[in-house]
PDB file as gemmi writes it, atoms N, CA and C in Angstrom:
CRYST1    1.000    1.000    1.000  90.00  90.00  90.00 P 1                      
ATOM      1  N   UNK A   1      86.332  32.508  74.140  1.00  0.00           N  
ATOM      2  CA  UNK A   1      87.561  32.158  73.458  1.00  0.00           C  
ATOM      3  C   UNK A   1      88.250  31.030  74.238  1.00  0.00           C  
ATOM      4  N   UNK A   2      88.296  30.052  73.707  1.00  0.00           N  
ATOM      5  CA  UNK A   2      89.422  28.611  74.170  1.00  0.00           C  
ATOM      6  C   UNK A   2      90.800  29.457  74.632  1.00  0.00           C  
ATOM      7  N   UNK A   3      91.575  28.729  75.696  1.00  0.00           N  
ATOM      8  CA  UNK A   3      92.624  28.831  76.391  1.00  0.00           C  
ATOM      9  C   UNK A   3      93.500  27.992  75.207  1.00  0.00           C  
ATOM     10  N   UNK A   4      94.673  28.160  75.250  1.00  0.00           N  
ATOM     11  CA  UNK A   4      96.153  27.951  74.283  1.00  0.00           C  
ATOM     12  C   UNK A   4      96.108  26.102  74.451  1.00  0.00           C  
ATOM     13  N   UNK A   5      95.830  26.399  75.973  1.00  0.00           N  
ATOM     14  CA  UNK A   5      95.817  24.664  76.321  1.00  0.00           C  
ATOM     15  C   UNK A   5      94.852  23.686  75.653  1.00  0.00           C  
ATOM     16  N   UNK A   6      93.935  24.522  76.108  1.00  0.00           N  
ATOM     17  CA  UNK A   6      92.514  23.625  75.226  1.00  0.00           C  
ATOM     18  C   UNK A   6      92.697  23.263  73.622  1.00  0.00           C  
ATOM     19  N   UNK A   7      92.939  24.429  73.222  1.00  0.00           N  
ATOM     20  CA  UNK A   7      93.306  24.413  71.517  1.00  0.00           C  
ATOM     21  C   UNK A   7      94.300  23.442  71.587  1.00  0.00           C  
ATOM     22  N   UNK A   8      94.848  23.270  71.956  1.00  0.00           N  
ATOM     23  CA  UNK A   8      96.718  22.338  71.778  1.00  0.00           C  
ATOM     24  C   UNK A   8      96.203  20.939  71.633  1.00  0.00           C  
ATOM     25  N   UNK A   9      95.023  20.605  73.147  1.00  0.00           N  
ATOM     26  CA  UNK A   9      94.868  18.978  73.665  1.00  0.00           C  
ATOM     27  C   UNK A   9      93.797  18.978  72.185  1.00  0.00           C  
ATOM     28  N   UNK A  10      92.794  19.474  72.144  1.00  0.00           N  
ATOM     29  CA  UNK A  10      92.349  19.527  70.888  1.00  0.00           C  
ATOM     30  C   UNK A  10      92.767  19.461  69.810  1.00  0.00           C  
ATOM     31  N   UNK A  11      93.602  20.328  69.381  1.00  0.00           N  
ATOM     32  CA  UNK A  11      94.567  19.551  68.308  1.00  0.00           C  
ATOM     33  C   UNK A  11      94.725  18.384  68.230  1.00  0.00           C  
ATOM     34  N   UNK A  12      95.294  18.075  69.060  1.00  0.00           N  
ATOM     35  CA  UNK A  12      96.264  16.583  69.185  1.00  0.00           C  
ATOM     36  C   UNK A  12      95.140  15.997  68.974  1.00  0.00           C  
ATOM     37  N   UNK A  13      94.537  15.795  69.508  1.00  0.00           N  
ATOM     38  CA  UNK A  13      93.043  14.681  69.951  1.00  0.00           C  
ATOM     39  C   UNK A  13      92.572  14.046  68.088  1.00  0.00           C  
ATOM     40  N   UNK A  14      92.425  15.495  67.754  1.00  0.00           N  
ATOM     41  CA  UNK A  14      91.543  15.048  66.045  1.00  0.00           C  
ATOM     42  C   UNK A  14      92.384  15.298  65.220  1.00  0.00           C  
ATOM     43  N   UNK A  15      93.647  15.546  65.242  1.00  0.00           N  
ATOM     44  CA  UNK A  15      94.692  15.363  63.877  1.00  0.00           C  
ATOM     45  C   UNK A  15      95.849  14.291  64.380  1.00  0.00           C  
ATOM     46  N   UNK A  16      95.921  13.823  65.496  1.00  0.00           N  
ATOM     47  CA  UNK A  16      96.941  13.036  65.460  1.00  0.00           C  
ATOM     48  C   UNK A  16      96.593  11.724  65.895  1.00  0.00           C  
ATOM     49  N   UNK A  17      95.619  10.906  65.612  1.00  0.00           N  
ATOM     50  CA  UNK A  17      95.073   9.847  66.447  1.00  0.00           C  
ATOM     51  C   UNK A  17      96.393   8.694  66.561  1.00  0.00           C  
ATOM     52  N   UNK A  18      97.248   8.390  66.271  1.00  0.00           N  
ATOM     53  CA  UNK A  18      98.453   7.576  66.863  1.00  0.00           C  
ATOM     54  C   UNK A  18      98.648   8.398  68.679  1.00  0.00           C  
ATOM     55  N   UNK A  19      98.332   9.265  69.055  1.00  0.00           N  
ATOM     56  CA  UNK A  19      98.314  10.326  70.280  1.00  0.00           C  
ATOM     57  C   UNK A  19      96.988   9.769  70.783  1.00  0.00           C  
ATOM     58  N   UNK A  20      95.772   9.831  70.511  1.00  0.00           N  
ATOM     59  CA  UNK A  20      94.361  10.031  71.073  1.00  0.00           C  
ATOM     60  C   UNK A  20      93.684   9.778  69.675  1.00  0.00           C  
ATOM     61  N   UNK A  21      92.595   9.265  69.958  1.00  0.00           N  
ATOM     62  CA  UNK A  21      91.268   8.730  68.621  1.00  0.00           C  
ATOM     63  C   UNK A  21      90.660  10.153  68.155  1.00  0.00           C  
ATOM     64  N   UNK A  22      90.765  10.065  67.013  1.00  0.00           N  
ATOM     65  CA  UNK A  22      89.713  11.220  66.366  1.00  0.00           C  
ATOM     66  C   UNK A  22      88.488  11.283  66.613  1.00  0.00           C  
ATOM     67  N   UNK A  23      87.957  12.359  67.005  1.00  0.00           N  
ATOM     68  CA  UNK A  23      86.232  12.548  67.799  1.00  0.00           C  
ATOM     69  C   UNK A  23      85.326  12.891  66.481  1.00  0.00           C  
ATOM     70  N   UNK A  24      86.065  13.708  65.761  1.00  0.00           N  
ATOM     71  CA  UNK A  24      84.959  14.413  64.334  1.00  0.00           C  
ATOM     72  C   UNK A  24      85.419  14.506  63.293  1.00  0.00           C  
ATOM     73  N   UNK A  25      84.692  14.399  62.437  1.00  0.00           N  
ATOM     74  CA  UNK A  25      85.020  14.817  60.528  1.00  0.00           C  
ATOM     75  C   UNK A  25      84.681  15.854  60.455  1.00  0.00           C  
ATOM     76  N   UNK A  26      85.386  16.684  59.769  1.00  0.00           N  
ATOM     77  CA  UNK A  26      84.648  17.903  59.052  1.00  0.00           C  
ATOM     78  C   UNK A  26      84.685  17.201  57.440  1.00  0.00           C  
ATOM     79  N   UNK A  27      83.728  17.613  56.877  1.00  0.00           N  
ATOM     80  CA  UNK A  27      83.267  17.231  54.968  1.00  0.00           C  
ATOM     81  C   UNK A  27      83.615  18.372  54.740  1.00  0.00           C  
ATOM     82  N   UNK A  28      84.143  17.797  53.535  1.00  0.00           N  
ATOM     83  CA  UNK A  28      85.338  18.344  52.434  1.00  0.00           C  
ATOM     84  C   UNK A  28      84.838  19.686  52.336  1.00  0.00           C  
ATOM     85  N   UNK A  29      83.425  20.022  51.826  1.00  0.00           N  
ATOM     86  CA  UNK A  29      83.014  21.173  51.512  1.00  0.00           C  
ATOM     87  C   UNK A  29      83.607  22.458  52.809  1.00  0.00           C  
ATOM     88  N   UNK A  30      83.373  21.588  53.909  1.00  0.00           N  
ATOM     89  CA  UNK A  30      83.283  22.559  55.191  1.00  0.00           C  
ATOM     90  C   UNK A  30      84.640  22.742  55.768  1.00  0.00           C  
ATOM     91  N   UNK A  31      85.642  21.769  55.140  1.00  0.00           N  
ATOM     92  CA  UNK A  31      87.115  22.396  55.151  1.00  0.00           C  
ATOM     93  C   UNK A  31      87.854  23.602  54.144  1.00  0.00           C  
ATOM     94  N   UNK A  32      86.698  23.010  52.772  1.00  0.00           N  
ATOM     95  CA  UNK A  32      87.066  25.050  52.164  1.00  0.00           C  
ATOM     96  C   UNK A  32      86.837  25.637  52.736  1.00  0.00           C  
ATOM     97  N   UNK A  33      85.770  25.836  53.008  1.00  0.00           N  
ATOM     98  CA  UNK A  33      85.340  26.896  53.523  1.00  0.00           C  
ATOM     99  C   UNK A  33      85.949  27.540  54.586  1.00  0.00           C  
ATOM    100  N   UNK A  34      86.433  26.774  55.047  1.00  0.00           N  
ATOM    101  CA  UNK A  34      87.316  27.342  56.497  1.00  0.00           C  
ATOM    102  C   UNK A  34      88.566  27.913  55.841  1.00  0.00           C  
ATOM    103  N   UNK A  35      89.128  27.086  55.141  1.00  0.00           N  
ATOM    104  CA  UNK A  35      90.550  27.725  54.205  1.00  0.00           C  
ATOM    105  C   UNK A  35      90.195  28.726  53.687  1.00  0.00           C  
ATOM    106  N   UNK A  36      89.341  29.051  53.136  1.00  0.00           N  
ATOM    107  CA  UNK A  36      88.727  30.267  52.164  1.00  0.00           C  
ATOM    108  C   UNK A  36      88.553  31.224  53.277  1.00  0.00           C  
ATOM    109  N   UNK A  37      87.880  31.049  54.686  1.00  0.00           N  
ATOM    110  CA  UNK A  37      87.830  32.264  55.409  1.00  0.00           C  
ATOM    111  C   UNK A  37      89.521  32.757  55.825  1.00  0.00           C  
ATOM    112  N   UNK A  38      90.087  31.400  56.284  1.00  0.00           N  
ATOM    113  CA  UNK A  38      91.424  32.002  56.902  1.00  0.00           C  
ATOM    114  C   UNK A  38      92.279  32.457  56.047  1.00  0.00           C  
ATOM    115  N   UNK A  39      91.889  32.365  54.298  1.00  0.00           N  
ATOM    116  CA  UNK A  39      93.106  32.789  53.617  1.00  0.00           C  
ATOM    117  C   UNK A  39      92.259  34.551  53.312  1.00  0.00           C  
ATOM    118  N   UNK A  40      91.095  34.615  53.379  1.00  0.00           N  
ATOM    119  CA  UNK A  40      90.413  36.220  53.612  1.00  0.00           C  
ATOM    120  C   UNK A  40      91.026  36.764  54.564  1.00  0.00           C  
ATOM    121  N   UNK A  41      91.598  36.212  55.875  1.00  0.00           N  
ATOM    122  CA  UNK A  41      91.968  36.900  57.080  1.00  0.00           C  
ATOM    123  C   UNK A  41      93.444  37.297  56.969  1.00  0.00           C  
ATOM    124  N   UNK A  42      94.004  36.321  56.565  1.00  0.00           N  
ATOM    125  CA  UNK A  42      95.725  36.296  56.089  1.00  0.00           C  
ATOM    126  C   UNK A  42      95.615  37.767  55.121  1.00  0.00           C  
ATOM    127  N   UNK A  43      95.096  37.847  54.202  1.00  0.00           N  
ATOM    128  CA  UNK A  43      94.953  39.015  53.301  1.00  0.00           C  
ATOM    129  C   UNK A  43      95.421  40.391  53.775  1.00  0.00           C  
ATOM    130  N   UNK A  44      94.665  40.338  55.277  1.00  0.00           N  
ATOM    131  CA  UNK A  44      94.602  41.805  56.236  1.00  0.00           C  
ATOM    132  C   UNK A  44      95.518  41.671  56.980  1.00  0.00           C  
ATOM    133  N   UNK A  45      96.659  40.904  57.099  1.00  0.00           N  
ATOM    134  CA  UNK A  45      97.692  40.896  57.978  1.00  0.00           C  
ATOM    135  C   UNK A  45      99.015  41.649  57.169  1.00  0.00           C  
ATOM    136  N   UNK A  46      99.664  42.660  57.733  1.00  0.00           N  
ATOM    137  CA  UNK A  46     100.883  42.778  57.004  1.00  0.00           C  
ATOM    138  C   UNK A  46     102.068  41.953  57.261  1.00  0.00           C  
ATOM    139  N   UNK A  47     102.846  41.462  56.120  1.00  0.00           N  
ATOM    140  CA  UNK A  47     104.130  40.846  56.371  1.00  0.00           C  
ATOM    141  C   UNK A  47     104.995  41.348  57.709  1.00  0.00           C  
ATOM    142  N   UNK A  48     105.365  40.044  58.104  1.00  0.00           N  
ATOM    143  CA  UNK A  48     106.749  40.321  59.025  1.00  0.00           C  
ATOM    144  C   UNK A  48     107.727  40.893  58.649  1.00  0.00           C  
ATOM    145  N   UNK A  49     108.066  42.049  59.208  1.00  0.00           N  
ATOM    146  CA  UNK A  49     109.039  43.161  58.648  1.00  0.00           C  
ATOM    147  C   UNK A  49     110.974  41.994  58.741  1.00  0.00           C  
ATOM    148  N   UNK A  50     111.436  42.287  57.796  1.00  0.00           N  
ATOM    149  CA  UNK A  50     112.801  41.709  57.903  1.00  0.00           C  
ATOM    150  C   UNK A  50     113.451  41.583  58.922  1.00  0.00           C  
ATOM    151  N   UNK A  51     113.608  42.836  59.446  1.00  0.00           N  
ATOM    152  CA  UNK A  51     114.192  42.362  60.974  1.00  0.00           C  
ATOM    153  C   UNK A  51     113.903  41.258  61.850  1.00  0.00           C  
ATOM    154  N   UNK A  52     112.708  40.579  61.762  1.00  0.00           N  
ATOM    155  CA  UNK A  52     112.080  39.381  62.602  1.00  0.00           C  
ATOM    156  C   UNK A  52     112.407  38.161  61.738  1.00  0.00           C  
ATOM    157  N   UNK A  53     112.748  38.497  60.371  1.00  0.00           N  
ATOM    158  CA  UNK A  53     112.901  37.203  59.770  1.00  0.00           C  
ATOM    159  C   UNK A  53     113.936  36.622  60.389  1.00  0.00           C  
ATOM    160  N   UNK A  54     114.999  36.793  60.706  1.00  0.00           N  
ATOM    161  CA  UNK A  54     116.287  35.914  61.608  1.00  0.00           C  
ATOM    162  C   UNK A  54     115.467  35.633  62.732  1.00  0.00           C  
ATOM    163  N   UNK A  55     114.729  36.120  63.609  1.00  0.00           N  
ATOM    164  CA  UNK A  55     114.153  35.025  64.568  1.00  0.00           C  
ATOM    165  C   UNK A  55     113.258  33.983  64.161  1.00  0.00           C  
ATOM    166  N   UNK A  56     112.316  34.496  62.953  1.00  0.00           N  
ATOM    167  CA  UNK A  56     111.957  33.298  62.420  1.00  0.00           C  
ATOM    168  C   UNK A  56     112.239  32.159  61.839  1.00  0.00           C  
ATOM    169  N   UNK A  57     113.803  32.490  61.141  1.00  0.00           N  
ATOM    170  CA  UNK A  57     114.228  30.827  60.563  1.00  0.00           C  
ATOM    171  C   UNK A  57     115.472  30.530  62.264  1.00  0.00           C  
ATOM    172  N   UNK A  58     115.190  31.230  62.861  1.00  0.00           N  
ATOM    173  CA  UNK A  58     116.260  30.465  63.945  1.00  0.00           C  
ATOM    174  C   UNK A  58     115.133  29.280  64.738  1.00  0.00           C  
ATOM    175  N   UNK A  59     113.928  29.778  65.112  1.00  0.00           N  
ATOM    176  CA  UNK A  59     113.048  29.272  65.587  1.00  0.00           C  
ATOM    177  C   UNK A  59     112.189  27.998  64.122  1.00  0.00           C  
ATOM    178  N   UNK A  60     112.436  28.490  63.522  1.00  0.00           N  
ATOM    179  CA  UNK A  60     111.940  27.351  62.690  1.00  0.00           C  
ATOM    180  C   UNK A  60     113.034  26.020  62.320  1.00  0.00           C  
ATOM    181  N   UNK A  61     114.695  26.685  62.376  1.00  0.00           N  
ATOM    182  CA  UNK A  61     115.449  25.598  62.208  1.00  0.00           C  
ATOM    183  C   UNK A  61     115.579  24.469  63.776  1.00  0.00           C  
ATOM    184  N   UNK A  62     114.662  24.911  64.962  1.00  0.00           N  
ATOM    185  CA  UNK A  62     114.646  24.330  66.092  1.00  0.00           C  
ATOM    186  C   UNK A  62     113.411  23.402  65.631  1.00  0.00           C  
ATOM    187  N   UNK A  63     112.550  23.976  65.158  1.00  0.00           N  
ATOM    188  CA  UNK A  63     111.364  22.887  64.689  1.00  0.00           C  
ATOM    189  C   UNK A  63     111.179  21.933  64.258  1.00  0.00           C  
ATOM    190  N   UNK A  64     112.480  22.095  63.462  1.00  0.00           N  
ATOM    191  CA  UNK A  64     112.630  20.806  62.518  1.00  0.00           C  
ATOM    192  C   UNK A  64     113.037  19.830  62.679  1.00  0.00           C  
ATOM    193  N   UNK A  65     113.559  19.888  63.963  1.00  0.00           N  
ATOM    194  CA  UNK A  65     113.945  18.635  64.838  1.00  0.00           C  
ATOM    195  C   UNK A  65     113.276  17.837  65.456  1.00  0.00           C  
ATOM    196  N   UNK A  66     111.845  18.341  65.544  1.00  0.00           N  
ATOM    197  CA  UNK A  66     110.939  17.449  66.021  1.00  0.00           C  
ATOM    198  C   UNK A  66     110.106  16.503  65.287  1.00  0.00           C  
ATOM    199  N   UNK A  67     109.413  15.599  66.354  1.00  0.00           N  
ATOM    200  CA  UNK A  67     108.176  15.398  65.386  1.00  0.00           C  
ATOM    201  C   UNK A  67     107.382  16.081  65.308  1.00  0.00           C  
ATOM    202  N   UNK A  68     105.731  16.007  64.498  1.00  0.00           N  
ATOM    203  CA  UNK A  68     104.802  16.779  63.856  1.00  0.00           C  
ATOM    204  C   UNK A  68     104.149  17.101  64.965  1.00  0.00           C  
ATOM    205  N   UNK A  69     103.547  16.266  65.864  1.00  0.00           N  
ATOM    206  CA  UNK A  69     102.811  16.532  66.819  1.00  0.00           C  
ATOM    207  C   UNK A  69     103.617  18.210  67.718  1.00  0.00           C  
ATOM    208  N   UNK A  70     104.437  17.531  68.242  1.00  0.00           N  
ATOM    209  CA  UNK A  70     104.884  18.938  68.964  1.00  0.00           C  
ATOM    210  C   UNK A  70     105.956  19.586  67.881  1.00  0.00           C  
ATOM    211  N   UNK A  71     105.726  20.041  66.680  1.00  0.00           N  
ATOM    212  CA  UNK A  71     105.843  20.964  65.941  1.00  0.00           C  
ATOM    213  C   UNK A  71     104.659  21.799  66.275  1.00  0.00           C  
ATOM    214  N   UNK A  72     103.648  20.919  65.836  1.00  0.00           N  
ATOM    215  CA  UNK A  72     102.042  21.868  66.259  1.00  0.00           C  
ATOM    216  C   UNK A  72     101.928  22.590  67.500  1.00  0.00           C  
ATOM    217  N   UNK A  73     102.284  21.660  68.344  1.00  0.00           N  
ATOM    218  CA  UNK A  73     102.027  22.125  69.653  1.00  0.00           C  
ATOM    219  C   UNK A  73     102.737  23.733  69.861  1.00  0.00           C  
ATOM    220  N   UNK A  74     104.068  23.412  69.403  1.00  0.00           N  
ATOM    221  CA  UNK A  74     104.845  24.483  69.588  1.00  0.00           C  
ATOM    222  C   UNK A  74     104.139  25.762  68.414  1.00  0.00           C  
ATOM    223  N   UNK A  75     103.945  25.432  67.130  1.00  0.00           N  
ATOM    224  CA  UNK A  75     103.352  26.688  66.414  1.00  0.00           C  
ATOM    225  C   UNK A  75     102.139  27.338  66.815  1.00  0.00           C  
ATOM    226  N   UNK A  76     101.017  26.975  67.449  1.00  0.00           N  
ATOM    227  CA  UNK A  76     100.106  27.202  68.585  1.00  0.00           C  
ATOM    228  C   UNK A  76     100.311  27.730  69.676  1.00  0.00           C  
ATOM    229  N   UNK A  77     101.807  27.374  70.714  1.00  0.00           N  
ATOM    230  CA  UNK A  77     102.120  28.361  71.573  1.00  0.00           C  
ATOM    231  C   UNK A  77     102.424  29.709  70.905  1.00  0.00           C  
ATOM    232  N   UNK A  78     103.089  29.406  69.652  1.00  0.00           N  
ATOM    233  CA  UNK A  78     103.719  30.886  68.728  1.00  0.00           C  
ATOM    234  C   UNK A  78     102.696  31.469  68.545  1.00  0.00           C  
ATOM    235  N   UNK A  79     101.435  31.301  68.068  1.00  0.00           N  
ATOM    236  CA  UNK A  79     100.240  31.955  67.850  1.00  0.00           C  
ATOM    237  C   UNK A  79      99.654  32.969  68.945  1.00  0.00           C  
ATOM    238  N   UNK A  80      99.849  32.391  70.068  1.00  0.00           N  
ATOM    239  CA  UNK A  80      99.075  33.343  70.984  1.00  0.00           C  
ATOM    240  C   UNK A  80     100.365  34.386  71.544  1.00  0.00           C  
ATOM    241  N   UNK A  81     101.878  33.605  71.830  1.00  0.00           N  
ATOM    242  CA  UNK A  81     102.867  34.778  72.490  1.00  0.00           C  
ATOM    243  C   UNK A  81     103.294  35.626  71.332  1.00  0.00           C  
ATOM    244  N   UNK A  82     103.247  35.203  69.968  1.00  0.00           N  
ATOM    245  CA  UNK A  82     104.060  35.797  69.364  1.00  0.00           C  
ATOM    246  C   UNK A  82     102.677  36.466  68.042  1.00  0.00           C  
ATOM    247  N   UNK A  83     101.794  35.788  67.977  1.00  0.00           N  
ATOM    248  CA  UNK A  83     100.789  36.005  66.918  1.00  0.00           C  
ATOM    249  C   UNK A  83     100.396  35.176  65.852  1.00  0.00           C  
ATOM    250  N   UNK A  84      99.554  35.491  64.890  1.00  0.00           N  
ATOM    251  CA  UNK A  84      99.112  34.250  64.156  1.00  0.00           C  
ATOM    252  C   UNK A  84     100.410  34.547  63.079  1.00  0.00           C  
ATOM    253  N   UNK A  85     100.654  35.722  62.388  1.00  0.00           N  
ATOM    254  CA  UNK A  85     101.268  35.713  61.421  1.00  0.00           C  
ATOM    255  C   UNK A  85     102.487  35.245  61.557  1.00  0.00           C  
ATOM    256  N   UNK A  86     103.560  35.807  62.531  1.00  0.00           N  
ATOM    257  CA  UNK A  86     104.620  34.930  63.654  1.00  0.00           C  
ATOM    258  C   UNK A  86     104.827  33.181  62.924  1.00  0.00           C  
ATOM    259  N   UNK A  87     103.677  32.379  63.478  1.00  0.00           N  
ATOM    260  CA  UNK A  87     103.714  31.051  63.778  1.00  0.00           C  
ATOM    261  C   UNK A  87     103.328  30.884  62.687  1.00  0.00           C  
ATOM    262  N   UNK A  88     102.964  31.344  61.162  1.00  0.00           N  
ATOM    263  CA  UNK A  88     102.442  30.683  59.856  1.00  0.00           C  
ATOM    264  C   UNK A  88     104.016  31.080  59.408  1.00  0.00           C  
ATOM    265  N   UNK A  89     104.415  32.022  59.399  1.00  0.00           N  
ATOM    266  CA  UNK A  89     106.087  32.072  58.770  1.00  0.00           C  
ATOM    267  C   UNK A  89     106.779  31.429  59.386  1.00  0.00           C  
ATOM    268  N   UNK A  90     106.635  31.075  60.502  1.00  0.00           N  
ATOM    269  CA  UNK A  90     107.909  30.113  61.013  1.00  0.00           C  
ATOM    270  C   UNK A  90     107.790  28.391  60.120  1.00  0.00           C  
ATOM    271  N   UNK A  91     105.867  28.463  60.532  1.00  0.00           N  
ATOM    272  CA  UNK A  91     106.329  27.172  59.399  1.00  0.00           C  
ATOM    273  C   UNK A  91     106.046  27.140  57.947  1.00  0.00           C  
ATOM    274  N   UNK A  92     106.147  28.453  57.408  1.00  0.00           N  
ATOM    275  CA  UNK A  92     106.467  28.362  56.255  1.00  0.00           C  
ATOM    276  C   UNK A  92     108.225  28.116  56.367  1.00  0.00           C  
ATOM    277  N   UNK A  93     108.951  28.707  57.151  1.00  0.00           N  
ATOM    278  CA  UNK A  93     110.735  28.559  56.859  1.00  0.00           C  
ATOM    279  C   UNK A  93     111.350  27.182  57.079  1.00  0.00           C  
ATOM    280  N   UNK A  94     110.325  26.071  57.706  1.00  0.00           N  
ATOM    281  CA  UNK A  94     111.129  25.337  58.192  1.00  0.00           C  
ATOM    282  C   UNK A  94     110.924  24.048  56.587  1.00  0.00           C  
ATOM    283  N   UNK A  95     110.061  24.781  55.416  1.00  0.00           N  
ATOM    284  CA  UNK A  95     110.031  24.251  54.288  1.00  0.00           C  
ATOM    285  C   UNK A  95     109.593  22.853  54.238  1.00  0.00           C  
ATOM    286  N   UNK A  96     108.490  22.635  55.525  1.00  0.00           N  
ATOM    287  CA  UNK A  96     108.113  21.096  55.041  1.00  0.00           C  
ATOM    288  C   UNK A  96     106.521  21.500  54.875  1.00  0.00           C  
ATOM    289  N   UNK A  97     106.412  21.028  53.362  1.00  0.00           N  
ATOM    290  CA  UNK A  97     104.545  21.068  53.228  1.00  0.00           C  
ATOM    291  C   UNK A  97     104.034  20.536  53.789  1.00  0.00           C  
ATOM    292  N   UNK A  98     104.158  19.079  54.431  1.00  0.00           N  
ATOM    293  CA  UNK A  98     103.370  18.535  55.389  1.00  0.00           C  
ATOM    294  C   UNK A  98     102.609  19.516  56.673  1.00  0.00           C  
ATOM    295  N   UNK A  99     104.036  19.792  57.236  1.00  0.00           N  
ATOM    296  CA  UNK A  99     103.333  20.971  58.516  1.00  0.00           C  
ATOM    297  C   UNK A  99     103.081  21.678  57.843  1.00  0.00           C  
ATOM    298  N   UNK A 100     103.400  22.557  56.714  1.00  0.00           N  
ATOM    299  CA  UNK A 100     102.653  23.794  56.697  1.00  0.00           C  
ATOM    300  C   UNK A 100     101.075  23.572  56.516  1.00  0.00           C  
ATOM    301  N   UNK A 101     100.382  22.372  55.464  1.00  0.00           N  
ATOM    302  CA  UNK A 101      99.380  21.920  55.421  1.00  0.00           C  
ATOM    303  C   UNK A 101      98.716  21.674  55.930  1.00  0.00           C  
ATOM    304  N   UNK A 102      99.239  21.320  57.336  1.00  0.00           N  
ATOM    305  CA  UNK A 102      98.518  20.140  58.583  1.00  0.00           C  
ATOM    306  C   UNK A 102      98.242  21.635  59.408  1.00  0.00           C  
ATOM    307  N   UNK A 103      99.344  22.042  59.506  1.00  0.00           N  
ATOM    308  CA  UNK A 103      98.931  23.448  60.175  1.00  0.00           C  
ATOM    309  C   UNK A 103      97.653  24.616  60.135  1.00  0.00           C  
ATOM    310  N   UNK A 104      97.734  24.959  58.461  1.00  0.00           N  
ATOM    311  CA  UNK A 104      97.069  25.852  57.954  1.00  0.00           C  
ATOM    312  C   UNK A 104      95.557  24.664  58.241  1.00  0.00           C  
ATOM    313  N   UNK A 105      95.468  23.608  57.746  1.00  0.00           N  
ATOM    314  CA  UNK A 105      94.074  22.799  58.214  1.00  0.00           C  
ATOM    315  C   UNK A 105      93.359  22.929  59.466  1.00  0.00           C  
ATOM    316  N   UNK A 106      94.686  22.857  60.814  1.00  0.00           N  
ATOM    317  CA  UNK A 106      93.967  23.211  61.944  1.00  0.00           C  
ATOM    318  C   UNK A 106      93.469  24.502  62.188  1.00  0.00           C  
ATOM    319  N   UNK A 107      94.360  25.459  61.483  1.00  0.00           N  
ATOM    320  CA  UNK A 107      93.707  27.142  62.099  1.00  0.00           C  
ATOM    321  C   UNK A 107      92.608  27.357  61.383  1.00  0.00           C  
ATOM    322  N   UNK A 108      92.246  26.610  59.999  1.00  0.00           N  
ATOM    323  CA  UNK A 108      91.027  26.361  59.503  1.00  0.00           C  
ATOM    324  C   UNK A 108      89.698  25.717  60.179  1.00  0.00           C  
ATOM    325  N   UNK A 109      90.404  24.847  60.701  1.00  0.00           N  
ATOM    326  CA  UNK A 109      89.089  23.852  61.385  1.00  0.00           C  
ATOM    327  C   UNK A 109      88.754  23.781  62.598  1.00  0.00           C  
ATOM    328  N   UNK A 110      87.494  24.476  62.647  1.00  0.00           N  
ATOM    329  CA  UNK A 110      86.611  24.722  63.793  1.00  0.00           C  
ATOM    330  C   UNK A 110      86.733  26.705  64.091  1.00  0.00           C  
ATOM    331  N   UNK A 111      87.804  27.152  62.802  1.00  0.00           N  
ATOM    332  CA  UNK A 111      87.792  28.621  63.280  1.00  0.00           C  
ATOM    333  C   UNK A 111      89.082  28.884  64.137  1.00  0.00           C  
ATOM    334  N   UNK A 112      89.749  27.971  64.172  1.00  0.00           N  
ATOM    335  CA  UNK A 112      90.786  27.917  65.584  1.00  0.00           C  
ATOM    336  C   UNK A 112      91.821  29.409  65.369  1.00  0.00           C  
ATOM    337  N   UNK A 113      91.774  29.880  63.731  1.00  0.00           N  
ATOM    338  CA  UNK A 113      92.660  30.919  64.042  1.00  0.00           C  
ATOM    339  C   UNK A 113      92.506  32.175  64.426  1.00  0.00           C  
ATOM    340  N   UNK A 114      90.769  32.185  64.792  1.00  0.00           N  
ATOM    341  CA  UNK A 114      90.101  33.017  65.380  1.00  0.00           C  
ATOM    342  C   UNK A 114      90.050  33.328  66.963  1.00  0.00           C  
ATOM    343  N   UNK A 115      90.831  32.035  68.009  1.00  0.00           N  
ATOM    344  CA  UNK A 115      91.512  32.366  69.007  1.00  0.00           C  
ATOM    345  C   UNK A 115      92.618  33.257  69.026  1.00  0.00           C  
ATOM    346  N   UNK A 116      93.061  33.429  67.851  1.00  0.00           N  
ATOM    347  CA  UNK A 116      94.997  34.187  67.732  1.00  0.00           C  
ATOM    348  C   UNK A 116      94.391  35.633  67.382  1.00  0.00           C  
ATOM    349  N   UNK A 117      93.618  35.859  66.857  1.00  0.00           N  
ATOM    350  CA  UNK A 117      93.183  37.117  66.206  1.00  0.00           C  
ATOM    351  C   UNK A 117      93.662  38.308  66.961  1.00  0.00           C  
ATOM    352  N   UNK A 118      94.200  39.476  67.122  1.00  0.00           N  
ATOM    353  CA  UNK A 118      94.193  40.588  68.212  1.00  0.00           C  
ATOM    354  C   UNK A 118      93.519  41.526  67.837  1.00  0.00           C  
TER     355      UNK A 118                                                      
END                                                                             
């Protein structure tokens, strides 16, 4: 299993090349497929009980202040201290499709949300 760090510089590296040059493509086919497994996995997770929702839009209205890059960075630290489901609602609250898209792509690609798993 990759360290939080590794996943992060990785990130950055192949989704943000204005940061670092992109190393790989994944083809189209092989990005469903990854969406299709991680939205099978999402399935088996239960919702964040209400009580956590106020930490989640407090922490998501901090997000939104950034740029994209360390939005990611930061929803990736949320993944491992707080969990996968945690860091997909936070950026679902902070209501920008971009990250939520760019997001849900990385925990898709390469399996990455299979580091967060417990």
């Amino acid at each position: 299993m990759m360290a939080v760090r590794e996943i992060i510089e990785k990130v950055i590296e192949e989704w943000f090349p204005e940061e670092k040059p992109a190393k790989k493509e994944v083809t189209p086919k092989e990005r469903e497929e990854l969406k299709a497994e991680l939205e099978k996995q999402k399935e088996k997770v239960p919702p964040i009980p209400p009580s956590v929702q106020k930490k989640v839009s407090k922490k998501a209205a901090t997000l939104k202040k950034v740029p994209v890059p360390r939005k990611i960075k930061s929803l990736l630290i949320l993944c491992k201290k707080e969990g996968l489901v945690y860091a997909i609602e936070v950026a679902k609250a902070t209501g920008d499709p971009y990250l939520i898209d760019i997001f849900h792509d990385i925990l898709a690609k390469d399996g990455f949300y299979k580091n967060f798993l417990k």
